[in-house]
N, C-alpha and C positions, 0 to 999 in steps of 0.2 A: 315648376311649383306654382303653386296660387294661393294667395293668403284669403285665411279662414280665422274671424275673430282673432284676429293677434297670433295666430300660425299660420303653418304651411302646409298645404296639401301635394301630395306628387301627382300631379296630371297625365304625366307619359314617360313613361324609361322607354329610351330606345338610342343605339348607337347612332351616333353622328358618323357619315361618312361625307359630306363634302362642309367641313369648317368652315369654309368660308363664306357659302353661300346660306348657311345655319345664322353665321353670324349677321351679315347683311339684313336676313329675313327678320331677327330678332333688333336688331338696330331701329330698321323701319316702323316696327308691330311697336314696342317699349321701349324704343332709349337704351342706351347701353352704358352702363359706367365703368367696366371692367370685366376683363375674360380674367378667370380664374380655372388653375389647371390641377388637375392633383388627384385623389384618389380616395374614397366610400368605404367604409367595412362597416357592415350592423351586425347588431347584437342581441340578444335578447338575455334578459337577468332579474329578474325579483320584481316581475311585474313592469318593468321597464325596460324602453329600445333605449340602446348605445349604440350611437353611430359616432364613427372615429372618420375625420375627416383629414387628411395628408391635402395640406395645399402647398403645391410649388412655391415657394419663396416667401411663404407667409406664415407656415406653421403646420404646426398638428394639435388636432382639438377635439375633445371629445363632448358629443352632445346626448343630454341626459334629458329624453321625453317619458313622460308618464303620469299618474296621479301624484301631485304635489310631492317632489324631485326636493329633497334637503340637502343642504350643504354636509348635515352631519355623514347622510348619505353617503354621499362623493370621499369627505376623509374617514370617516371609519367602515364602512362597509367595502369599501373600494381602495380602502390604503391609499389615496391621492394626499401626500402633504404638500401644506402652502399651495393649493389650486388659484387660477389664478379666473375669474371669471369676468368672461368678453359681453359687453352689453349691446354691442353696435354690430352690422350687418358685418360679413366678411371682406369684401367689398371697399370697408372703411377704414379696414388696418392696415396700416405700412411694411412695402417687405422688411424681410429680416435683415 
């Protein structure tokens, strides 16, 4: 990823096959505050990408990009009650 005005852009999808030497290389280039493991689904819906993100010991979360994303959105279009919305990088949440 690379941040663009207050987002993020995807730079490169491509599988990782040696993790570790992935890891070192990224440690070196940026700093590393935390590997996080888990799993991606996108969506597409009413003008708007959902990507549901599965993180190993930290959660599942769903994220809502598009032209100005409402709460009303998220609970009445989407049946979400009591959402709970994350403001801080993933990175910065405690496991479960």
């Amino acid at each position: 990823f690379k941040e663009n005005n207050g987002k993020f852009d995807l730079v490169k999808r491509e599988s990782i096959k040696d993790d570790k030497k992935t890891k070192e290389e990224l440690i070196a280039q940026y700093g590393l505050k935390r590997v996080l493991k888990g799993k991606r689904k996108n969506y597409a819906f009413s003008n708007f990408k959902i990507t549901l993100n599965l993180i190993d010991e930290i959660g599942e979360f769903l994220i809502l990009t598009g032209e100005n994303p409402t709460e009303q959105f998220i609970t009445e279009t989407l049946g979400i009650t009591r959402p709970e919305y994350i403001r801080v990088s993933f990175d910065e949440l405690p496991p479960m």
